[in-house]
C-alpha positions in Angstrom: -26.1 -21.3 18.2 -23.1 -23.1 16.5 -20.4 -21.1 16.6 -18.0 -21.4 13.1 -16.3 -19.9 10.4 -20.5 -20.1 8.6 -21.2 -16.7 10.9 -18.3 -14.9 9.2 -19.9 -15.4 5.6 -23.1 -13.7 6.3 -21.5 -10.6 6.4 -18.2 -11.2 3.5 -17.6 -13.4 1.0 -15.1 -16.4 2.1 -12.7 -19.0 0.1 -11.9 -21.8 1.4 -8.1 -20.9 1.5 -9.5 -17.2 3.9 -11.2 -19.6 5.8 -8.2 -21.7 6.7 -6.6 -18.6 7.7 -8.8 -17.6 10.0 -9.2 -20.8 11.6 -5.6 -20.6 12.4 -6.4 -17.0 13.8 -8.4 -17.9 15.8 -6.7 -21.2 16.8 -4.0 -19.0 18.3 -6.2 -16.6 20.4 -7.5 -19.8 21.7 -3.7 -20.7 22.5 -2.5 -18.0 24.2 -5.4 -16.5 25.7 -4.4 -17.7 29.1 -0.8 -15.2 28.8 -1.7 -12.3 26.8 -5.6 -11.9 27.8 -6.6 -11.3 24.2 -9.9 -11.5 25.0 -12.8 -10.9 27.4 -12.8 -15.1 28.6 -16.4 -14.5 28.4 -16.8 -14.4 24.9 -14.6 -17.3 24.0 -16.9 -19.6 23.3 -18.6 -17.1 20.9 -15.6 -16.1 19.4 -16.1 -16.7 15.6 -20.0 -14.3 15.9 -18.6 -11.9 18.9 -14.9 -11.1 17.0 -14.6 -12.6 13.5 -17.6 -11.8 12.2 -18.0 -8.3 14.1 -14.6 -7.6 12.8 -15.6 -8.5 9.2 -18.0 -5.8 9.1 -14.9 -3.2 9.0 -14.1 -4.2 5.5 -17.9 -5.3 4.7 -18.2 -1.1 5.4 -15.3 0.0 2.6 -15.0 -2.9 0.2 -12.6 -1.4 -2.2 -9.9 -0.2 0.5 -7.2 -2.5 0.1 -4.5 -0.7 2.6 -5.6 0.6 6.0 -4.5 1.7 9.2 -6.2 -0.5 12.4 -5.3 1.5 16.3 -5.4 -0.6 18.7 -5.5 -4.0 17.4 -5.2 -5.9 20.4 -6.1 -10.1 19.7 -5.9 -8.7 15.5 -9.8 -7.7 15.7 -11.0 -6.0 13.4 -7.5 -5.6 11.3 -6.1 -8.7 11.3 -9.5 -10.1 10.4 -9.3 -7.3 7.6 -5.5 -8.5 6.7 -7.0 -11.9 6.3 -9.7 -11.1 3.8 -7.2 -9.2 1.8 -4.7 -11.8 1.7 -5.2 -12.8 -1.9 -5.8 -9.2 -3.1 -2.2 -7.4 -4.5 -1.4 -4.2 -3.2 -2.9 -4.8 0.6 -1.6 -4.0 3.4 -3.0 -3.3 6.9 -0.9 -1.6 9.6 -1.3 -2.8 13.1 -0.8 -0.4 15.8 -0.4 -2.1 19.0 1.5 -0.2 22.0 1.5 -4.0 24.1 4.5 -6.2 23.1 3.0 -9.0 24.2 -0.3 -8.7 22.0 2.3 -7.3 19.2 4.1 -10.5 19.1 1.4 -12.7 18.8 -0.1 -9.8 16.1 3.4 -10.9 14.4 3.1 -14.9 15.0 -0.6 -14.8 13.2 0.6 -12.4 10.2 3.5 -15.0 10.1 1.6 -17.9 10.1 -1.4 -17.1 7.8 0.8 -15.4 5.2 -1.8 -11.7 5.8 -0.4 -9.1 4.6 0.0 -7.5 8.0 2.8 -5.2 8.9 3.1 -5.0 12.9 3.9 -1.3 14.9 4.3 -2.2 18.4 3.9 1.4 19.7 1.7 4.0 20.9 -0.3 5.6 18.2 1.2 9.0 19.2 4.4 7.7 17.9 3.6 5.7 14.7 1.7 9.4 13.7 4.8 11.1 14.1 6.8 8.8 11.0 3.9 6.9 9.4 2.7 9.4 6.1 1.9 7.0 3.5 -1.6 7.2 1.9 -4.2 4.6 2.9 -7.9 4.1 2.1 -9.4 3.3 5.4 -8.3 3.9 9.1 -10.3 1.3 11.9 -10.3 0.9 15.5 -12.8 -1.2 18.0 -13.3 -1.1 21.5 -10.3 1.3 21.5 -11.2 4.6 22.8 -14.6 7.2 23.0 -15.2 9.0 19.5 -13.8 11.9 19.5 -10.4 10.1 20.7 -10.3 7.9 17.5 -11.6 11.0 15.2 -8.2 13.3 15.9 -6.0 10.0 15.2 -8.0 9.3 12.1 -7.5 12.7 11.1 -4.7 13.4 9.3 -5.4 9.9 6.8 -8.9 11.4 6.2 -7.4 15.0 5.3 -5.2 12.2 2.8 -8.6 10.8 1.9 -8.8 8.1 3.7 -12.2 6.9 5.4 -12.8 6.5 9.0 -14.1 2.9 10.0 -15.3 2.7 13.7 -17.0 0.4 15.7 -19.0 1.6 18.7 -21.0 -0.1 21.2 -24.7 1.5 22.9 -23.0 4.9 23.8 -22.8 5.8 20.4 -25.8 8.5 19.8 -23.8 9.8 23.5 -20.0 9.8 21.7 -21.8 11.4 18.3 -22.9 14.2 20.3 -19.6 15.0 22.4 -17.6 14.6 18.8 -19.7 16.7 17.1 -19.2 19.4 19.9 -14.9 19.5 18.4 -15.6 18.2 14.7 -17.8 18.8 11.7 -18.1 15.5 10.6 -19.7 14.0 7.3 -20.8 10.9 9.3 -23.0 7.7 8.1 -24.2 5.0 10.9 -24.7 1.2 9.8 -26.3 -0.8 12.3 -24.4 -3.6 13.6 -25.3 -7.1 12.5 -23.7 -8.6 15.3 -24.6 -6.1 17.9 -27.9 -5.0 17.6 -27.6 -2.2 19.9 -24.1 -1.1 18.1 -22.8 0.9 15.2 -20.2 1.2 12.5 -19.6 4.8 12.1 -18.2 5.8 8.7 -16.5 9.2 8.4 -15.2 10.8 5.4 -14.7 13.9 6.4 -13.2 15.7 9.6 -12.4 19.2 10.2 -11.9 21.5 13.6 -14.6 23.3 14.7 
């Protein structure tokens, strides 16, 4: 299976001047994988359908949010993807929340070097709650934390009317039901087109049980 920038495009629309950017993206995971760990090694080689393209999905899910919150955001996937895609559209912005200095630099080095309209927070989401209160249309996280973790973070953007934007592996029908337990929740599901055993979960609406 080749493994390119073609993978990406099945799921968003690409210019040739996105798709230079996210070359260069993923040119420097590539690059400093071997200090900051970015990535599971494994999936290297499948980096463009396992990362980029899974990532994509995030904004494939809320086309018309143009600034967002991403917790979590690690080697930039999915919200340095999303930064990327919104390069070329005025008004975006995407925050990056990353607690690891390390993976917040390079978070910085990318933004820098691809021109995304990414604005770095390297701290813990606890403390970028406790000053961050300006609106945003969508909040996303992957591979961060179980459901219910990500829903009372996402809360207080989508009591601002944000949506919720999650990606969540084969556990999800599991973290559904424990959420669901703390939160009434006006949920959709989208099956994954990279994982087929995964899930983007959509949430629009969260309130305490």
């Amino acid at each position: 299976m080749t493994d390119d920038v073609a993978v990406v495009k099945e799921i968003v629309p690409v210019s040739r001047e996105t798709e230079e950017r996210l070359k260069i993206h993923v040119d420097l995971v590539r690059k400093w994988q071997k200090s900051q760990n970015l990535v599971a090694p494994s999936t290297l080689s499948d980096i463009w359908r396992r990362h980029v393209a899974d990532s994509a999905q995030t904004l494939a899910a809320l086309p018309t949010a143009k600034r967002w919150i991403d917790f979590g955001s690690g080697a930039g996937f999915p919200g340095l993807v999303t930064a990327i895609l919104l390069a070329d559209v005025p008004g975006a912005v995407v925050h990056l929340v990353e607690s690891n200095r390390g993976k917040a630099a390079f978070l910085r080095t990318v933004a820098r070097e691809t021109g995304a309209p990414a604005v770095i927070h390297a701290e813990r989401s606890d403390a970028f709650e406790a000053h961050f209160a300006e609106p945003v249309d969508g909040v996303s996280a992957r591979a961060l934390a179980p459901l219910s973790d990500l829903i009372r973070i996402a809360a207080p953007h989508v009591a601002r009317g944000a949506v919720a934007v999650f990606h969540k592996g084969q556990d999800f029908a599991a973290e559904i039901r424990e959420a669901t337990l703390s939160w009434n929740l006006d949920l959709v599901e989208q099956s994954s087109r990279i994982d087929p055993a995964g899930r983007l979960i959509s949430i629009r609406r969260i309130v305490p049980k």
